[in-house]
Every structure is written in C-alpha cells, then in structure tokens.
PLY file of the C-alpha trace (Angstrom):
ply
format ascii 1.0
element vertex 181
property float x
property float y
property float z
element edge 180
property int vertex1
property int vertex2
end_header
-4.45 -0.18 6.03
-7.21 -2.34 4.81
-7.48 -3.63 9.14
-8.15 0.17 9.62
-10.32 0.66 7.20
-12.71 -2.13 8.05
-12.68 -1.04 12.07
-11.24 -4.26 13.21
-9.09 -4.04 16.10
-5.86 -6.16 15.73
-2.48 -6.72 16.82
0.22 -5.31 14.90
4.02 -6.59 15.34
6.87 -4.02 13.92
9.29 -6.69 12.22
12.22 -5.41 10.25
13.33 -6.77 7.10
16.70 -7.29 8.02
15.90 -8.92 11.27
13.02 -11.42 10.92
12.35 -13.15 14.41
13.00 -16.89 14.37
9.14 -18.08 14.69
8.59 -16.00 11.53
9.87 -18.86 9.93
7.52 -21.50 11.27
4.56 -19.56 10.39
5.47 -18.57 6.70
8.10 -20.99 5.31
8.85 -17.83 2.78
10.02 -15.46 5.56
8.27 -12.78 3.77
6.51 -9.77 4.72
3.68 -8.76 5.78
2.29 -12.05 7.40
-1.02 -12.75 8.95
-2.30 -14.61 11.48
-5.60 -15.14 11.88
-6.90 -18.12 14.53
-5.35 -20.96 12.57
-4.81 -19.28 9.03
-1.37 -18.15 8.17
-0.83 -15.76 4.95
1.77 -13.94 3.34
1.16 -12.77 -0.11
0.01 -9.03 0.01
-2.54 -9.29 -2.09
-3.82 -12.47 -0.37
-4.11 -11.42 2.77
-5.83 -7.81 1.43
-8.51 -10.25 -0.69
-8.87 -12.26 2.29
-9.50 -9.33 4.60
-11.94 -8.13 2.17
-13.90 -11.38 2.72
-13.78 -11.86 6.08
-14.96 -8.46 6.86
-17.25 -7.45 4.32
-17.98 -4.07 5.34
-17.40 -1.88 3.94
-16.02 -3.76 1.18
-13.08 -2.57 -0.58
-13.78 -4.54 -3.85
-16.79 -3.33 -6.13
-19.47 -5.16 -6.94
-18.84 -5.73 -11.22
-16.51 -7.68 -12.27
-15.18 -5.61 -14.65
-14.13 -2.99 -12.24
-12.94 -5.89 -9.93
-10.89 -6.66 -12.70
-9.56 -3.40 -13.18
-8.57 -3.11 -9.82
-7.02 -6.10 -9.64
-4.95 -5.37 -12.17
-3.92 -2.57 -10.87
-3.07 -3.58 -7.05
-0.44 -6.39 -9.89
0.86 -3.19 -11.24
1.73 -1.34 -8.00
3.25 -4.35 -6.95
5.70 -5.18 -9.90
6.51 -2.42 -10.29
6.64 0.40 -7.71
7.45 -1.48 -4.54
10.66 -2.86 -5.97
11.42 0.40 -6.95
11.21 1.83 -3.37
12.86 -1.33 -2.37
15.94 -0.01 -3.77
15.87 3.43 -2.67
15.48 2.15 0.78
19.13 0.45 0.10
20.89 3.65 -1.26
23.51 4.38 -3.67
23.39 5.11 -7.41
20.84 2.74 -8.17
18.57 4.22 -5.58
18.80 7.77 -7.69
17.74 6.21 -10.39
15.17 4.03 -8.42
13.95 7.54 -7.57
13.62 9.03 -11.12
12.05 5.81 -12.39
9.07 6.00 -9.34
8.50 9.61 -10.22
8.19 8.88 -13.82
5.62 6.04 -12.98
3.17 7.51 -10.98
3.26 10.69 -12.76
2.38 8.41 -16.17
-0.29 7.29 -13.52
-2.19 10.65 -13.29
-5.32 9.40 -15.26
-5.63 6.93 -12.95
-5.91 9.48 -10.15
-8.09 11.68 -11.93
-10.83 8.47 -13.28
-12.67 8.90 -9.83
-12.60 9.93 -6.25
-10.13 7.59 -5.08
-7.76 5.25 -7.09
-10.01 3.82 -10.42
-12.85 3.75 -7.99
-16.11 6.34 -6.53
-15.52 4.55 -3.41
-12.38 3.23 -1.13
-10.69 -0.16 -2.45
-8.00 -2.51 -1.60
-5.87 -0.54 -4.85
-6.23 2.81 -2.42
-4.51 0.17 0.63
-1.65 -0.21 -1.35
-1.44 3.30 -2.98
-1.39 4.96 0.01
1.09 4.36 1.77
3.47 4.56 -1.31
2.24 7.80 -1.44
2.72 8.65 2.09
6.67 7.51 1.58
7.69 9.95 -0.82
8.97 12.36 1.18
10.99 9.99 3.11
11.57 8.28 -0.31
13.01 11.96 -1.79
10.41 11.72 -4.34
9.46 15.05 -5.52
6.36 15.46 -8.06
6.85 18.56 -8.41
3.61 20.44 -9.81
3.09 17.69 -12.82
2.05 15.73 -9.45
-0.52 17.75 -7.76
-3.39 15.48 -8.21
-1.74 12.58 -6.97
-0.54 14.33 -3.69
-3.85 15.95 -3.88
-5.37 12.61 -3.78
-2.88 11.41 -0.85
-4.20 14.46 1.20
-7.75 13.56 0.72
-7.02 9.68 2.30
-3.98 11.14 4.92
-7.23 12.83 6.60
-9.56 9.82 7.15
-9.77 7.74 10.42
-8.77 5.03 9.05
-5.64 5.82 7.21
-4.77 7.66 10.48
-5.62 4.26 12.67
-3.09 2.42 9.71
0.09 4.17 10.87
2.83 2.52 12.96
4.78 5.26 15.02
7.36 4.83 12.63
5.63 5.72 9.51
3.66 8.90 11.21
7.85 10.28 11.80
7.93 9.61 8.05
5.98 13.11 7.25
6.59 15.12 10.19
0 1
1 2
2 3
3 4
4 5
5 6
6 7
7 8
8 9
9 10
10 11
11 12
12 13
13 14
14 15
15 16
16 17
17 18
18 19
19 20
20 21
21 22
22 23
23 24
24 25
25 26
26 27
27 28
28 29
29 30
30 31
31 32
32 33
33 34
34 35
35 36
36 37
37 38
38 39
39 40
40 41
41 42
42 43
43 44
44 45
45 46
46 47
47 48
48 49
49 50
50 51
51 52
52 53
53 54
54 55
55 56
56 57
57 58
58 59
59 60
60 61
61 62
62 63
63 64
64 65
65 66
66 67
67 68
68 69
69 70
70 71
71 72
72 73
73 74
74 75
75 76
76 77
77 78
78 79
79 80
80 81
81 82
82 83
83 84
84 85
85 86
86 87
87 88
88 89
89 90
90 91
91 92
92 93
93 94
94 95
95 96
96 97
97 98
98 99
99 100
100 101
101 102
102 103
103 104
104 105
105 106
106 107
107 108
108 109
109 110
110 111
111 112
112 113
113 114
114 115
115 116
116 117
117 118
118 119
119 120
120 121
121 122
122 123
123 124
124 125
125 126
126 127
127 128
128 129
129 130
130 131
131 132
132 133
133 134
134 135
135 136
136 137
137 138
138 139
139 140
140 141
141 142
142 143
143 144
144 145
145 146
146 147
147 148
148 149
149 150
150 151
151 152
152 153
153 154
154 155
155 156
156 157
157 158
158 159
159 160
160 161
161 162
162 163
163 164
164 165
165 166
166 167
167 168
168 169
169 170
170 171
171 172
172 173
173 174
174 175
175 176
176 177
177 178
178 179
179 180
C-alpha cells in the first residue's frame, strides 16, 4: 500500500506462504515475507521496507514531521504487528484456535476505537505508514469472519473512507479485491 500511495509504479510478484520460490532464498536468507527489491537493496522486515519507502519517496510522506507523533506512530505500526497479524495468522490456518484467534482480533481493535476516533486517519490528520498496515487488516475481516458488529462502526467507517482512495484501490492484488466482493 505505501508503493500506491506514493504513485510509484512497481512490480508486484504474488508469492504464497506455503510455496516460497527457490531464489527467494538468495535474496532474503530469512525466507520471509514481503521482500523488496530495489536496484541492489534487498529488504524484508515490514516495517523496514515501509520506513525505507518513506525515504526514498518523500512525497507525500507518510511519517509526520514531530517526533513525538513519529513516535507515536511508530509505536503503533509495533503494536499492529505483535499483535494483530499473528492473530490473523492463525485464523488463516483454521480450527479451534482460529475461533478464538477471531474473538481475540475483535476484542483488539474494538479496544482500539480511540485510536480511530484521535484524527482523520489512524493517530494522524493526514495518511501514514500506521494507515499501510491498518488497512488492509481492515479490509480482511470479512474474509477473516470478523464481525464488529455496531461497537465497530468507526473503525469500518474509517476502512470505508481509505477503501475509496486511488491509492488503496492501486494497492490491491486480484486476490485481495475477491476478498470483499
């Protein structure tokens, strides 16, 4: 999303988790995902290659300005990482622990409403690297079977405002636009 949301024009290769092509290895010794290749660089920490992107195309930046808020987000982007990807990790795998998976996401972004609700997007007036990694979680919960419920209108309130911009349009592969429809 954050590729999209700068304008830049890139390549994107579909690699599934459970079959990572061979030369994935000899770029990222990790075998993790996603990875970036850039000229010569080679990343693949999320948050890495999001910073990085940031820097190397500056506008409009996705960071603000204070470090305070920069901060803020940061901590944040940690947050959504710890502890809501793994979560949707395991629903993705199924079974009992993906029901409970399920209650335990629900439970965390609806204890995330202020967060919402501080500003126009995600702890922030403007667009940021936390929205790039929001977003799409949000996008998922339908697929997911994550159901807010009413509690949760101004998070999916929030996701509607960012499903309708260019660049969150321009972010989808063909399999995540089948997620919603």
């Amino acid at each position: 999303m954050v590729l999209a949301a700068k304008g830049v024009v890139y390549d994107r290769v579909v690699v599934h988790p459970d079959k990572l092509p061979e030369d994935l290895h000899d770029l990222n010794p990790y075998g993790t995902l996603p990875t970036l290749v850039d000229r010569d660089l080679v990343l693949h920490d999320t948050a890495v290659i999001c910073e990085y992107l940031d820097e190397r195309y500056p506008h409009p930046p996705l960071m603000p300005i204070d470090p305070l808020s920069r901060a803020r987000l940061r901590l944040a982007m940690v947050c959504i990482e710890h502890d809501w990807l793994p979560l949707i990790e395991t629903i993705g795998q199924g079974g009992r622990k993906a029901d409970t998976a399920r209650k335990h996401l629900r439970e965390q972004l609806l204890a995330a409403r202020p967060l919402f609700k501080a500003a126009k997007f995600f702890l922030n007036p403007e667009l940021s690297l936390a929205d790039c990694l929001v977003v799409p979680v949000i996008w998922r919960l339908q697929a997911l079977g994550v159901k807010l419920g009413r509690e949760g209108k101004v998070i999916t309130d929030y996701g509607e405002r960012i499903f309708h911009s260019q660049g969150f349009a321009r972010s989808l592969s063909d399999e995540e636009r089948l997620m919603v429809e």
